[in-house]
Structure formats: structure tokens, C-alpha cells
VEXTI-419172 format. One record per residue (C-alpha): z, x, y. Coordinates in steps of 0.05 Angstrom, whole numbers, padded with zeros to 5 digits, always signed. Example, Ala and Ser with C-alpha at 12.3 -4.5 7.8 and 13.67 -1.06 7.14 Angstrom:
! residues 2
+00156+00246-00090 +00143+00273-00021 
This chain:
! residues 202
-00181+00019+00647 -00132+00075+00678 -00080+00093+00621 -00011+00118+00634 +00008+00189+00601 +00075+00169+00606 +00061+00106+00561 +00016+00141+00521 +00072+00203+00505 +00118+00140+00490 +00071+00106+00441 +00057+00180+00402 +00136+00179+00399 +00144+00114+00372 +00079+00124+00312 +00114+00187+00291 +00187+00160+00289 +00166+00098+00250 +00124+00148+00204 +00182+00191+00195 +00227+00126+00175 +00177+00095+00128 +00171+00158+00099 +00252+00175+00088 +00267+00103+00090 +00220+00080+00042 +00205+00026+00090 +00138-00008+00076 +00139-00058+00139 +00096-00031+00198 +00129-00084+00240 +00197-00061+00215 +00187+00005+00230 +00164-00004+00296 +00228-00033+00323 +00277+00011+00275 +00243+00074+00317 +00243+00035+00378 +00316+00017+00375 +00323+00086+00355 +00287+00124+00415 +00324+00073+00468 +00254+00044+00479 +00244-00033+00496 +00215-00074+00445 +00148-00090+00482 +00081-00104+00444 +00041-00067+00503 +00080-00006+00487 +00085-00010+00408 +00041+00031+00369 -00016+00007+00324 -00010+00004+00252 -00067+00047+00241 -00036+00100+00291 +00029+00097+00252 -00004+00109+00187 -00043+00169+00224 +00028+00196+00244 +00046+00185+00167 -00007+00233+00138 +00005+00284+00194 +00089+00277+00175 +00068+00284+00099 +00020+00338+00113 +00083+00376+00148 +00134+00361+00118 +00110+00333+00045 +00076+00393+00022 +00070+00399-00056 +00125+00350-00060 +00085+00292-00026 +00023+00314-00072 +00057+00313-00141 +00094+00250-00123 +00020+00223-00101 -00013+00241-00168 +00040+00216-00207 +00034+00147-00182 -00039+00152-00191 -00029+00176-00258 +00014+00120-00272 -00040+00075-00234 -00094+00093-00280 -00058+00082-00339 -00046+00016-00315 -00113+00005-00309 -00140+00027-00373 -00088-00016-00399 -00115-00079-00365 -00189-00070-00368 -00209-00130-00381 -00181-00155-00315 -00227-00113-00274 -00172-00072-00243 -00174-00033-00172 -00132-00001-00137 -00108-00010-00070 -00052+00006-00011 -00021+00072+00001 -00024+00100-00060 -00105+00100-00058 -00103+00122+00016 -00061+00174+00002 -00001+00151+00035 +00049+00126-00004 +00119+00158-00007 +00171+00169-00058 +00188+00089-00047 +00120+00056-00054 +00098+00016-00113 +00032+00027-00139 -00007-00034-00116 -00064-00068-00162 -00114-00125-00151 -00136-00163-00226 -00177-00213-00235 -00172-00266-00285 -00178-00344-00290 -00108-00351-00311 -00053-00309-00288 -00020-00318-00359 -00074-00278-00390 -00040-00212-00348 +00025-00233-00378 +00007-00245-00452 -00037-00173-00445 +00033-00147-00420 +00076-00174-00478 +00028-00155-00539 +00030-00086-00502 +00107-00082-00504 +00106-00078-00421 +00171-00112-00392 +00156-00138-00331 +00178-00202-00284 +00126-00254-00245 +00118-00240-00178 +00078-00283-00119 +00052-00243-00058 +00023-00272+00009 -00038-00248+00020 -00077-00252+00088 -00153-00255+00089 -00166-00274+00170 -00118-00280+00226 -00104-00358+00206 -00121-00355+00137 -00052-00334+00090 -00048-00355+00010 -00002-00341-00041 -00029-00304-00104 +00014-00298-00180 +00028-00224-00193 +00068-00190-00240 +00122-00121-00235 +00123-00069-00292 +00132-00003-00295 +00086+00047-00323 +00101+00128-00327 +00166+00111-00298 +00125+00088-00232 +00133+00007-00208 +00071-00030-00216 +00062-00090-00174 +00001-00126-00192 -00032-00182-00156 -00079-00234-00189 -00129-00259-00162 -00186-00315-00195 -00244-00275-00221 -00291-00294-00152 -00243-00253-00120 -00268-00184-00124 -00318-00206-00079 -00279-00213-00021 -00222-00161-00005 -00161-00189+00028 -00150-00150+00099 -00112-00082+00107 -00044-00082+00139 -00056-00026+00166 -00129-00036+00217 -00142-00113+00192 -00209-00098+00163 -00222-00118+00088 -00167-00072+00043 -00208-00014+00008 -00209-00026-00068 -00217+00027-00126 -00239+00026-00198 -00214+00063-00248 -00273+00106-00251 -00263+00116-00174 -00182+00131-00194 -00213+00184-00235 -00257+00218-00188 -00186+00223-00147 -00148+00256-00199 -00204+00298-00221 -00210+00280-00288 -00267+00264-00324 
């Protein structure tokens, strides 16, 4: 297929203005994004031409890497921090972390993102409230195939001054990953113990 370096120059342009605005913007929507920096760079909102979420989030790590510096890496472990105390906190719900705080990501604005796994969402709550944790009930829309969209209980807390949102799903449900936003293959998950390795600690 004969590309066009024209369209291809465009389509780098557009991935590295939407990176820059989720990053400064705290934007999380890829689709968002896409037509903020399009309606930004005077470009016509055409699928053909818009990036791909995964090229986006390529632009993101090469903006961070720039620009981010120590800044984007202490923010980054402090949410993981905050993540892993989280986690310890819920054990019992088989915790893992996922999103752009485990891909390394997430900006100032992101919320740490955690999958648990219980038979009643209620049990998350109670384990909040004997902890002391305010927090508020949440649902999120999950996708697992490209027809295939349910909506899951969560909850909102904070932790280490970081938002938590938590998503919970029945206990079967750590076999089968809901797919990323970001290249629609099934989201990467982490365990505490992989948390860990991250943050170096033992």
C-alpha cells in the first residue's frame, strides 16, 4: 500500500498534540484528545487521518520522557506508592493493578486504577469502612470485545493523598482481562508483588 509522507507528518502531529494535551490537560479520553489537537492544528476531523491510540500513548512517553523528567517520575512513584498501599489494604480481594499508572503513563491527573475481585461488591465497601477509608460507589463500563460492553460496581477513595478508583469484578474475573484502551488487546494486570518489583522494594 503506497503511504503519503504528507499524511503520515500530519498523523505524527496529531499523536504528539493529543499527548501533549492529555498530559497538561489531564485529559484521559484518547478520542477526546484526538479532536481537541485536531481542532487545534486546523486539521479535519477524518478517521483515515487520526492517529491510533497506541501511537498517541507512544507520543505520551516520548512528551514525558522530554519534558517530565524527575517530575513525571516522582509523581509516577507516588501513585504507585499509593497503589500498593491500596493493595495491601485489600488483599483479600486479589488486587492488580492496571492503566497508566502500571504502564508508566499516567500524569499529574490520572487516578490510580485497580481491578478486585469479590462475590459481592459490598464486601470492598464494608473492608473500606472498618478501615476508616471515605470513599463513594462508583460503576464503570467496561469493554471486553468490540460488541461486548458491561457495567461493573467500583468504589473512589483516596489513599496517600492519590484517587483510587477501584473496579469490581466477580471472583471468575481475573481470568479474563477486559481490553486496553489503548491497542484493544486484553489490559495488562499487576499484583502487588509485581507493584513491588516496580518500585523496587522488597
Amino acid at each position: 500500500m503506497k503511504r503519503h509522507p504528507r499524511g503520515d507528518r500530519e498523523r505524527r502531529a496529531l499523536a504528539q498534540e493529543a499527548a501533549r494535551i492529555m498530559a497538561e490537560h489531564g485529559i484521559r479520553d484518547f478520542l477526546v484528545a484526538k479532536r481537541k489537537a485536531a481542532e487545534r492544528l486546523g486539521v479535519e476531523d477524518g478517521a483515515a487521518l487520526l492517529p491510533k491510540n497506541s501511537e498517541i500513548e507512544a507520543a505520551l512517553v516520548e512528551y514525558q520522557r522530554l519534558f517530565g523528567g524527575e517530575s513525571h517520575l516522582s509523581t509516577l512513584n507516588a501513585q504507585r506508592r499509593a497503589a500498593l498501599a491500596a493493595m495491601r489494604c485489600l488483599e483479600e480481594f486479589e488486587p492488580r493493578l492496571v492503566g497508566a499508572v502500571l504502564a508508566g503513563t499516567a500524569t499529574l491527573h490520572s487516578e490510580v486504577q485497580l481491578h478486585l475481585f469479590a462475590e459481592r461488591a459490598e464486601s470492598v465497601t464494608l473492608k473500606l469502612l472498618d478501615e476508616g477509608i471515605r470513599h463513594e460507589v462508583t460503576e464503570k463500563r467496561v469493554r471486553f470485545d468490540a460488541a461486548q460492553v458491561r457495567a461493573f460496581p467500583g468504589v473512589r477513595f483516596e489513599v496517600e493523598e492519590q484517587s483510587i478508583e477501584a473496579t469490581v469484578f466477580p471472583p471468575d474475573g481475573i481470568r479474563q482481562a477486559p481490553v486496553s484502551p489503548v491497542d484493544g488487546r486484553p489490559m495488562r494486570r499487576a499484583s502487588a508483588f509485581e507493584v513491588e518489583a516496580l518500585l523496587g522494594e522488597p
